[in-house]
N, C-alpha and C positions, 0 to 999 in steps of 0.2 A: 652567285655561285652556289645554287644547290642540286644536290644528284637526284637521277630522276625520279618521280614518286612510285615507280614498279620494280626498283631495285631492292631487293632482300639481303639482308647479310645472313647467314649461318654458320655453324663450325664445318671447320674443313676436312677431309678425311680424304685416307689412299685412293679410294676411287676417284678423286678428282684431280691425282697428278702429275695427268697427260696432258689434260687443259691448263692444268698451273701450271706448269714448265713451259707450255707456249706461251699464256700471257706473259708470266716472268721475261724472258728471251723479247718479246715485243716491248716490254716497257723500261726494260733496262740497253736496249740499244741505244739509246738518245746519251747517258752517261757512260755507254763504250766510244762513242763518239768525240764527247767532251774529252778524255782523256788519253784515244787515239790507240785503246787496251781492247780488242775483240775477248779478250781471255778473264775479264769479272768473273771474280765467281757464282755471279746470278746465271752469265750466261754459259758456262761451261760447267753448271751443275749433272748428272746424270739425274736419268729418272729412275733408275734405283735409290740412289741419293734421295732424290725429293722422296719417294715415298716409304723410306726409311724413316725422314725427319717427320713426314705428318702423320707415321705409325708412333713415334714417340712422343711430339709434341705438339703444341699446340697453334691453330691457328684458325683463320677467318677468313671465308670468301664471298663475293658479292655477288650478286647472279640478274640478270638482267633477262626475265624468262628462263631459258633455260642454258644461256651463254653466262660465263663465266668471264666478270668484268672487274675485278678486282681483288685483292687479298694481301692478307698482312700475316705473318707470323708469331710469334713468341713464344719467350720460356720463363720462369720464374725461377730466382736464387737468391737467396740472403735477401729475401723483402723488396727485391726489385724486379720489375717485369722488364725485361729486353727484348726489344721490340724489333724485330727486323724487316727484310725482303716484303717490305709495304712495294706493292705494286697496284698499277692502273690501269686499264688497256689505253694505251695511243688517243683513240676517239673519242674518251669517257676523259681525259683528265682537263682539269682546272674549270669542276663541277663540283668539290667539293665531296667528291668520295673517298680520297685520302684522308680528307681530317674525318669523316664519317669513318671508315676503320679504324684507322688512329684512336678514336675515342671509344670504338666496342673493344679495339683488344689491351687498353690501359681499364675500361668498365669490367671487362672480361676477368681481373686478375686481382686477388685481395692484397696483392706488396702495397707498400707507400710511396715506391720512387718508380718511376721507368725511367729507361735509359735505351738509347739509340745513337745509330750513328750515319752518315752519310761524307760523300766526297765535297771538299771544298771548295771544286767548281760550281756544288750542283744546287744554283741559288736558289730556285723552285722551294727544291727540298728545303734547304734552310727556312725560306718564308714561311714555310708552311708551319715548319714544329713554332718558330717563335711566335707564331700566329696562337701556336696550340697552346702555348707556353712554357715550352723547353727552351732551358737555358746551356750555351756552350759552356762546356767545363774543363778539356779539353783539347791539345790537336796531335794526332798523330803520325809522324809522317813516314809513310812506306816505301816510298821511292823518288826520285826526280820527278815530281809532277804529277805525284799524286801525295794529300794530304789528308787521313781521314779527320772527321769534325765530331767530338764525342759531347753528346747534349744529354741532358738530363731533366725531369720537372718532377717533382715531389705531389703524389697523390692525394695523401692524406685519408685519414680517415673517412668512411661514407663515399668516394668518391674523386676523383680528382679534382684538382685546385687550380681554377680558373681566374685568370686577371679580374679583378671587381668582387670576387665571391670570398667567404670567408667559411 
């Protein structure tokens, strides 16, 4: 599982959140599916919306040439980077460039802790942070079948904090 060697990360900005809104919208249909809800707020974001939030805050896209193949969000508060709308395109995932964003935009942010979240169905997702080494902390539930799953890993100084590493 590794993503391919002509893929770039950068910072993300308003110009690219007509492209982000499509991948987002493509990579979040598989978890409107799982839980039978077309109306996620990934996929029912406007694009004034998005590029409102990448005028304020902060975030990270992956670029494959000159296609836009991935991207992650964040904000920092009280020492914690919260980490959200980690997305993949469809044909790029389970290569290893989610946890390759995942760790520029926890590398990106000097807090100690991130925090994140995802739905209870959405095993992928779970594999992947406790891969990262987020741990559930934890569950909140929003409606008849849906459960969000609230994970956390403590950065630490220098860097984040890696199973085996001290």
């Amino acid at each position: 599982m590794t993503s391919a060697p002509g893929i770039h990360l950068r910072p993300a900005g308003v110009a690219d959140a007509g492209e982000l809104l499509t991948l987002q919208r493509a990579a979040y249909v598989s978890e409107a599916q799982l839980y039978d809800d077309p109306s996620l707020p990934p996929l029912v974001q406007t694009l004034d919306e998005l590029r409102s939030e990448l005028a304020a805050g902060t975030g990270i896209v992956a670029c494959d040439g000159s296609r836009l193949v991935g991207a992650v969000r964040f904000r920092v508060a009280d020492d914690t980077v919260h980490i959200g709308r980690l997305a993949v395109a469809p044909d790029r995932q389970a290569r290893g460039l989610g946890t390759r964003l995942l760790t520029a935009a926890e590398e990106a942010s000097p807090a100690r802790r991130a925090a994140l979240f995802t739905g209870h169905r959405c095993e992928g997702n779970l594999r992947l942070y406790e891969r990262c080494g987020y741990l559930e902390v934890r569950r909140e539930p929003v409606r008849p079948g849906l459960t969000l799953v609230h994970l956390e890993k403590e950065l630490g100084a220098g860097g984040p904090t890696r199973p085996g590493r001290t």
